[in-house]
C-alpha positions, 0 to 999 in steps of 0.5 A: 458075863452069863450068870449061870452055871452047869458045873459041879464042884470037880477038879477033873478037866471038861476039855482034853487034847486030842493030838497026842501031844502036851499042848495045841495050837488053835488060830483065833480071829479077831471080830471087834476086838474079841477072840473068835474061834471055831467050835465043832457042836454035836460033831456035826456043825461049826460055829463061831464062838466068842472066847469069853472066860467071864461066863461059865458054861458055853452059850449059843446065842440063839435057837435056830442055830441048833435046829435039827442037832441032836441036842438032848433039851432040858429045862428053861431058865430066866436070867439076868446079865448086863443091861437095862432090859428085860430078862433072856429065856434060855433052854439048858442042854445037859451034854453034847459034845464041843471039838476045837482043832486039838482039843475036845469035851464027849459031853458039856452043858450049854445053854441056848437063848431063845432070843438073840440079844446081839442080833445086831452085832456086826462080826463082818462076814463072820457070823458069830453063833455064842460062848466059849466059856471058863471050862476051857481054862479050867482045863488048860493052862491058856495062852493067849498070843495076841500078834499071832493070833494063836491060842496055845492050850497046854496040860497043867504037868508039862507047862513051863513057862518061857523067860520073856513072861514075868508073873502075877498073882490071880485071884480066881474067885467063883471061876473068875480071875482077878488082877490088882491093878494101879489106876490113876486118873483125873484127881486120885489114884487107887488100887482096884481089883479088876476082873480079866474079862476077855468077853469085854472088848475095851480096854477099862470098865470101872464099877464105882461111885459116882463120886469117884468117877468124876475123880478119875476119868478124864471128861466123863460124858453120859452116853450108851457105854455098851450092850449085854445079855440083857439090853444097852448099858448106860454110863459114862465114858472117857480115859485114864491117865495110866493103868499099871498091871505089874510090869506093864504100864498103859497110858490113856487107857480108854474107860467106860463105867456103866450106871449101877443099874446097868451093871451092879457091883460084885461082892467076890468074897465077904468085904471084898468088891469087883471094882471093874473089868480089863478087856481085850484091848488092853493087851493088844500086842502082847501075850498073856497066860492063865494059870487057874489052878496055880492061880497066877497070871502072866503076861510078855513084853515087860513095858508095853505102851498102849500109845505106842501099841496104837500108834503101831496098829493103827485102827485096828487097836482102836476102842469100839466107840459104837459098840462095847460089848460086855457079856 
């Protein structure tokens, strides 16, 4: 997550189609189980940018990756993110167009790292270049089809929704979604607000005491859980016994729980607190929508297994041990 915001309060939508049609269809790659998807900026250069809803405005990750567009630059900011490091600077672009296949914003602001916090991050041959955040789901509704590697992106007045979906409420608070999900672990089982952090590529990550770790995760054993905008994250990983998200039931659902100082809790509305994250991984095999406005969330497949996804997979569904990424 990218803690900073471009946006004003508006209702109009950043992103428009651009095929004359009422939805599109854009292939995504999977790069260490996060979405990846090519991104046109300035109209002049592609880059590979990670889908995560968690941040607001788009990012690039580093300088020279824009070297010679014409971006008009504006003024620096510090920020902190996830991590136990210093501080990122970034430069704030205030408009520049982005083009995916099919759709496409005149005029969006960015911001661009001075330093890249990732540099280390392997994507394969695929280099990754920054974010694709939350205005693209401001400006859709987004389906995110998983064994087809498809992101479907549709107008809010001609979506309809297919029989093999079931519905669930989302609360979408600060431009963030929120799931109540049913986790049960070691010693207790409790109802957690969660967010859908598509930027996070495990399955669970929990923001809770001490005290209520070692009740639910199963073996919990300090080491490096992650890295962020702002450095390695430090905590304790291990499993859960199951996680229930309406229908969908997921049994050994691995965990991560980084330290307070890594990653602090996060108030979303007076008394009310971000308990944790649900990642990518969780819905491997499967197919979710995210219907801000409206604020529901669904998802197919009524009783998937995240055993039995595993075991079909194979290693391609595995959590990343070596490296979790949490933006």
């Amino acid at each position: 997550m990218f803690p900073y915001s471009l946006l004003a309060a508006t209702s109009q939508p950043i992103f428009m189609l651009t095929n004359g049609q009422t939805y599109v269809e854009i292939p995504f790659t999977f790069v260490n189980n996060l979405i990846v998807v090519e991104v046109v900026v300035a109209g002049k250069r592609p880059m590979n940018f990670i889908l995560d809803n968690a941040t607001t405005n788009p990012v690039i990750f580093h300088k020279d990756y824009i070297r010679g567009l014409p971006l008009a630059l504006g003024n620096k900011i510090t920020v902190r993110g996830a991590g136990n490091g210093k501080s990122v600077r970034a430069t704030l672009i205030s408009g520049t167009s982005l083009h995916l296949s099919g759709a496409a914003t005149d005029r969006i602001g960015m911001a661009v790292l001075d330093k890249n916090p990732f540099a280390h991050f392997k994507g394969g041959r695929k280099k990754i270049h920054g974010l694709l955040g939350s205005t693209l789901f401001r400006s859709f509704v987004v389906e995110i089809d998983y064994p087809r590697q498809v992101l479907r992106l549709h107008e809010y007045e001609n979506f309809s929704v297919t029989d093999n979906y079931q519905s669930l409420p989302m609360e979408v608070v600060n431009g963030r979604p929120y799931l109540s999900a049913l986790v049960q672990g070691k010693l207790a089982t409790m109802e957690m607000n969660l967010m859908l952090d598509l930027g996070f590529n495990n399955a669970l990550l929990l923001q809770l005491s001490d005290s209520l770790i070692q009740k639910l995760i199963i073996k919990p054993r300090i080491a490096k859980v992650g890295v962020g905008i702002n450095g390695i994250l430090k905590g304790k990983k291990g499993a859960v016994n199951s996680v229930l998200i309406g229908p969908g039931y997921y049994e050994k659902v691995a965990t991560i729980a980084p330290s307070a100082r890594s990653l602090p809790k996060q108030e979303l509305s007076p008394g009310v607190f971000r308990m944790g994250s649900i990642g990518n991984t969780m819905f491997r095999g499967t197919s979710i929508i995210f219907n801000y406005p409206e604020e529901k969330f669904y998802i197919a497949c009524p009783e998937p297994l995240l055993a039995k996804q595993e075991k079909k997979l194979g290693s391609d569904i595995k959590p990343i041990e070596q490296e979790k990424l949490v933006f």
